[in-house]
C-alpha positions in Angstrom: -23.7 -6.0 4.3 -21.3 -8.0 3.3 -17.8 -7.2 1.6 -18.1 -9.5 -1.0 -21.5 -12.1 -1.9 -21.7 -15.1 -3.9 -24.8 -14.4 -6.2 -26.4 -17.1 -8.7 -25.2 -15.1 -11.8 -21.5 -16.4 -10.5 -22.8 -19.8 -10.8 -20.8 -21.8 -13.1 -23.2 -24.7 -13.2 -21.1 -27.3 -10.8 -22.0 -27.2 -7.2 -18.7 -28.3 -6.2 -17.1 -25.0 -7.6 -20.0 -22.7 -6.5 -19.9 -24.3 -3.0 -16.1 -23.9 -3.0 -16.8 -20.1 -4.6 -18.6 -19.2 -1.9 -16.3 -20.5 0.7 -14.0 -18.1 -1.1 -16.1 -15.4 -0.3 -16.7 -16.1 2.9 -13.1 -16.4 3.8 -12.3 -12.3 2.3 -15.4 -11.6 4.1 -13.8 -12.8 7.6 -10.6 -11.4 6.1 -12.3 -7.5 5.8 -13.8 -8.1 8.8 -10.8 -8.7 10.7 -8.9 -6.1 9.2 -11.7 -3.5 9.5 -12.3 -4.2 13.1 -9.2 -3.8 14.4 -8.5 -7.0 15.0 -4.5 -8.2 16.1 -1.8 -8.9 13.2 -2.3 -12.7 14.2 -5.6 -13.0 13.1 -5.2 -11.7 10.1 -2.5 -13.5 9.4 -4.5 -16.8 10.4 -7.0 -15.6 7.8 -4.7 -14.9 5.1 -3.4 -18.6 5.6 -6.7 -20.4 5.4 -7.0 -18.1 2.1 -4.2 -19.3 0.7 -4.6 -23.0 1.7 -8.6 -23.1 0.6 -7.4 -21.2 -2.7 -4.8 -23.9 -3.4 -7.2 -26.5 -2.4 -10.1 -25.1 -4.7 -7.5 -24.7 -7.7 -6.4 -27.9 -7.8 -9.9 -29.4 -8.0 -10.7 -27.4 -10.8 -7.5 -28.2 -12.7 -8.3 -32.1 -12.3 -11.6 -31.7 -13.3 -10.8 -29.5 -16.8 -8.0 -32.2 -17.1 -10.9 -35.4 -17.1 -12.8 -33.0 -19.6 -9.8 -32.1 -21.7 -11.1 -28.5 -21.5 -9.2 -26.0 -23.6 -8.7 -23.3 -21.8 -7.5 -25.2 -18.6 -3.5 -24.1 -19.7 -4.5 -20.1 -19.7 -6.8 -20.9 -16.8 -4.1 -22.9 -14.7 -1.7 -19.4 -15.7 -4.4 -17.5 -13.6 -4.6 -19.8 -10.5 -0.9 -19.3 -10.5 -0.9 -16.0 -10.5 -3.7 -15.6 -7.5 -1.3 -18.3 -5.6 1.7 -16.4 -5.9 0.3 -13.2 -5.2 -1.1 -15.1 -2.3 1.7 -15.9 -1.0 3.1 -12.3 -1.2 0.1 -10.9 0.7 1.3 -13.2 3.2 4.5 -12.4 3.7 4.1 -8.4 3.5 1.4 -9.3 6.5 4.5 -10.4 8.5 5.9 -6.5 8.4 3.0 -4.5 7.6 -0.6 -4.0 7.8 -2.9 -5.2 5.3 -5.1 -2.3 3.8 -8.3 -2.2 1.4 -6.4 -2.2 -1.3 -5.4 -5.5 -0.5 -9.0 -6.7 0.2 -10.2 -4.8 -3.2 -8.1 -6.6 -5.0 -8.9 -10.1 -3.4 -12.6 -9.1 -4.2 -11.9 -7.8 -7.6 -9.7 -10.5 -8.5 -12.3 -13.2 -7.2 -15.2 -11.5 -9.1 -13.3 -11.3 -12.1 -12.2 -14.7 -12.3 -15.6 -16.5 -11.5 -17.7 -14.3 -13.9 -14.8 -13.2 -16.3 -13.0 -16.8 -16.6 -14.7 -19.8 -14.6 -18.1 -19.3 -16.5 -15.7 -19.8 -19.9 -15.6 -23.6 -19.0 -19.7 -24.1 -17.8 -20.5 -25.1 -21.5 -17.5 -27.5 -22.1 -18.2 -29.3 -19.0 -21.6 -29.1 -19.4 -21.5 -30.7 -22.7 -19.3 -33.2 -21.4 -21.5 -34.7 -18.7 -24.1 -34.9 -21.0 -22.5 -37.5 -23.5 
């Protein structure tokens, strides 16, 4: 079984952000997997890096896409990517001295969960009404 799934109630109606979504997933997936089979601090560290670059690379098309819609939320929602890219990046660097535990993957998965269901679905009506006129 696997850590974390992408399931279609996550879907927030745009198949470019439920492919990248599931990307997400997969990447913490491999992450867990490293950590919870032993592998060497390299590898995780390699992980943790394509996490960080696919997050940064996922954020940014979502931010230019609620910028063409002129969605609303997008300066709360921008606030959150920041937050995930910073804390990121501070998963990262502990990984240089230290071990990465579950709590670090519970939070990934918590925090990935969260946002899709919690605060990505927020913008499926606006840009759904938006591609439709």
């Amino acid at each position: 079984m696997q850590f974390i799934e992408w399931t279609q109630n996550m879907s927030v109606g745009i198949e470019e952000f439920d492919t990248h979504h599931r990307k997400l997933c997969s990447i913490i997936n491999k992450l867990n997997d490293a950590v919870s089979g032993g592998k060497e601090d390299k590898i995780i560290r390699e992980v943790l890096a394509e996490l960080y670059n696919y997050t940064v690379y996922h954020f940014l098309a979502e931010e230019e896409a609620m910028e063409r819609v002129e969605y609303p939320g997008y300066p709360l929602h921008r606030q959150e990517h920041l937050d995930l890219t910073l804390k990121t990046m501070e998963l990262m660097r502990a990984a240089e001295s230290s071990d990465i535990g579950g709590e670090v993957l519970d939070f990934l998965k918590n925090w990935l969960t969260h946002h899709i269901l919690e605060v990505d679905k927020n913008y499926k009506e606006h840009f759904s009404s938006r591609s439709a006129g």
